[in-house]
C-alpha positions in Angstrom: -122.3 35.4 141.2 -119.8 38.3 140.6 -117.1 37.1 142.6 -113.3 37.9 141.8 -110.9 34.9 140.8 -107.3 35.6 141.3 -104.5 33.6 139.5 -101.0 33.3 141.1 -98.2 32.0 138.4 -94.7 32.4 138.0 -93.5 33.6 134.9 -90.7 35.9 133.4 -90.4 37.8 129.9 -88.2 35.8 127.8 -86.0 37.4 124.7 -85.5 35.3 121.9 -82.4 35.9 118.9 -84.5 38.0 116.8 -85.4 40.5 119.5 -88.7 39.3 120.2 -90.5 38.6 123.7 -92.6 36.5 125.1 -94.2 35.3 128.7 -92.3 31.7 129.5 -93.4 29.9 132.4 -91.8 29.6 135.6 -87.9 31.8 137.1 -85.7 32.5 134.2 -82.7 30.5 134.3 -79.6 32.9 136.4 -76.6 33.8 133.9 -73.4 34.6 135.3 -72.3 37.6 134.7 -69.2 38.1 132.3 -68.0 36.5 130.0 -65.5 33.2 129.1 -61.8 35.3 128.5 -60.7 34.6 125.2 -57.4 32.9 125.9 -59.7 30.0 127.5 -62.1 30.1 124.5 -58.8 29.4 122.5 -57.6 26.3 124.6 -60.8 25.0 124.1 -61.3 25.4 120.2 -57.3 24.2 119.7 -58.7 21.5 121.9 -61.5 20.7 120.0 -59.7 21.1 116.4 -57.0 18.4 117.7 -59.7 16.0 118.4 -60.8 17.0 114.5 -57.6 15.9 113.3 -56.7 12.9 115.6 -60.1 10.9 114.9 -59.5 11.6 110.8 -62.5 14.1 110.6 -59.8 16.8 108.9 -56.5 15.8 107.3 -54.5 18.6 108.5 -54.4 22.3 109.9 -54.1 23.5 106.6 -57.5 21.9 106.1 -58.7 23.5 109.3 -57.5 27.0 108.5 -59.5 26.8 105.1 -62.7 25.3 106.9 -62.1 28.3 109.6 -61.4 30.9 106.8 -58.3 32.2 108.7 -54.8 32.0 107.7 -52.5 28.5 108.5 -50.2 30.7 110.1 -53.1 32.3 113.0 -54.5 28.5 113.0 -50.7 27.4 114.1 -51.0 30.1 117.0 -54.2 28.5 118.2 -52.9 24.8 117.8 -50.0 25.9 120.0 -52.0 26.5 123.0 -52.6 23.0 123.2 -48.9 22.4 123.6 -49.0 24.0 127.2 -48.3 22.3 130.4 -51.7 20.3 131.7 -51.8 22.5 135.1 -50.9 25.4 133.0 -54.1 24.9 130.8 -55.9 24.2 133.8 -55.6 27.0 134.9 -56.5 29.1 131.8 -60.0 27.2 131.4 -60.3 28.3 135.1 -59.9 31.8 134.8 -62.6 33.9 136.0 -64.8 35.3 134.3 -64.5 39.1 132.8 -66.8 41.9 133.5 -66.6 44.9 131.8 -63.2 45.3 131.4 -60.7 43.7 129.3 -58.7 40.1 130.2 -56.4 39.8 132.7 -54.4 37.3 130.2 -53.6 37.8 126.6 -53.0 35.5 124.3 -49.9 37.4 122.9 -48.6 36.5 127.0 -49.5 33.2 126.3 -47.6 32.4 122.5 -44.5 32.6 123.6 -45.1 30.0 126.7 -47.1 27.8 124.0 -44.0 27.6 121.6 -41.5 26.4 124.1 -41.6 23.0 124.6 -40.0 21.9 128.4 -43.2 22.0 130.8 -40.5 23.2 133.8 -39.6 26.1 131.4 -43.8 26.9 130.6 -44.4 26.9 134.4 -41.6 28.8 135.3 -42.3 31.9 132.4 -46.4 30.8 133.4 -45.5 32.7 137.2 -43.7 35.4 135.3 -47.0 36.1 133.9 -48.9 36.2 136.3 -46.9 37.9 138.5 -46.4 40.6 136.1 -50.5 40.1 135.4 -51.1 40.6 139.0 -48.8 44.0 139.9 -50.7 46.2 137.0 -53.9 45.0 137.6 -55.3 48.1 140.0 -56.3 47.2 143.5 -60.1 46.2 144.4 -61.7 48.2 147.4 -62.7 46.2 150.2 
């Protein structure tokens, strides 16, 4: 009664925060590649801290800068994303994603759109920017 018993199972080596492995059952989960660019990361926290201050949760940025542990005035740069045009933050929260190389938008291209307040004026300095985005960015081979 020697007779050989083969077991077929999916499984994958899964890394956990501390560095450690271990054998998890079934495909591991596919993560895109890249990363979130930081100017959509932004949008999305000045989103989020607005929603802190408009349902009472914090009184003020002030309140959020000392929460945050950066100064009022870098908290005021981040709350003015969320003073851009709709399609214009549209946009930035679809940006692609960046791999291995640095982000096709900067913040600093994005303050000064932020601060001005006539949406026609945003989307019209919003093309400049990418325009001017899209000619040094180097050509992709085919």
């Amino acid at each position: 009664m020697n007779s050989k018993l083969t077991i077929n199972r999916s499984f994958y080596v899964q890394t956990r925060r501390n560095g450690s492995k271990k054998l998890a059952n079934g495909k591991a989960s596919t993560k895109p590649a890249g990363r979130v660019p930081r100017i959509a990361r932004l949008l999305a926290l000045a989103h989020h801290c607005r929603k802190l201050i408009r349902d009472g949760v914090i009184i003020n940025q002030s309140e959020l800068a000392h929460y945050g542990q950066i100064s009022t005035t870098r908290m005021s740069q981040i709350m003015w994303l969320d003073n851009l045009a709709p399609d214009i933050q549209e946009a930035i929260l679809d940006l692609p994603r960046t791999v291995e190389s640095r982000d096709a938008i900067l913040e600093k291209d994005v303050r000064p759109i932020a601060k001005t307040h006539d949406w026609k004026e945003q989307r019209k300095m919003w093309t400049e920017t990418l325009s001017r985005v899209e000619s040094h960015s180097p050509a992709k081979p085919i």
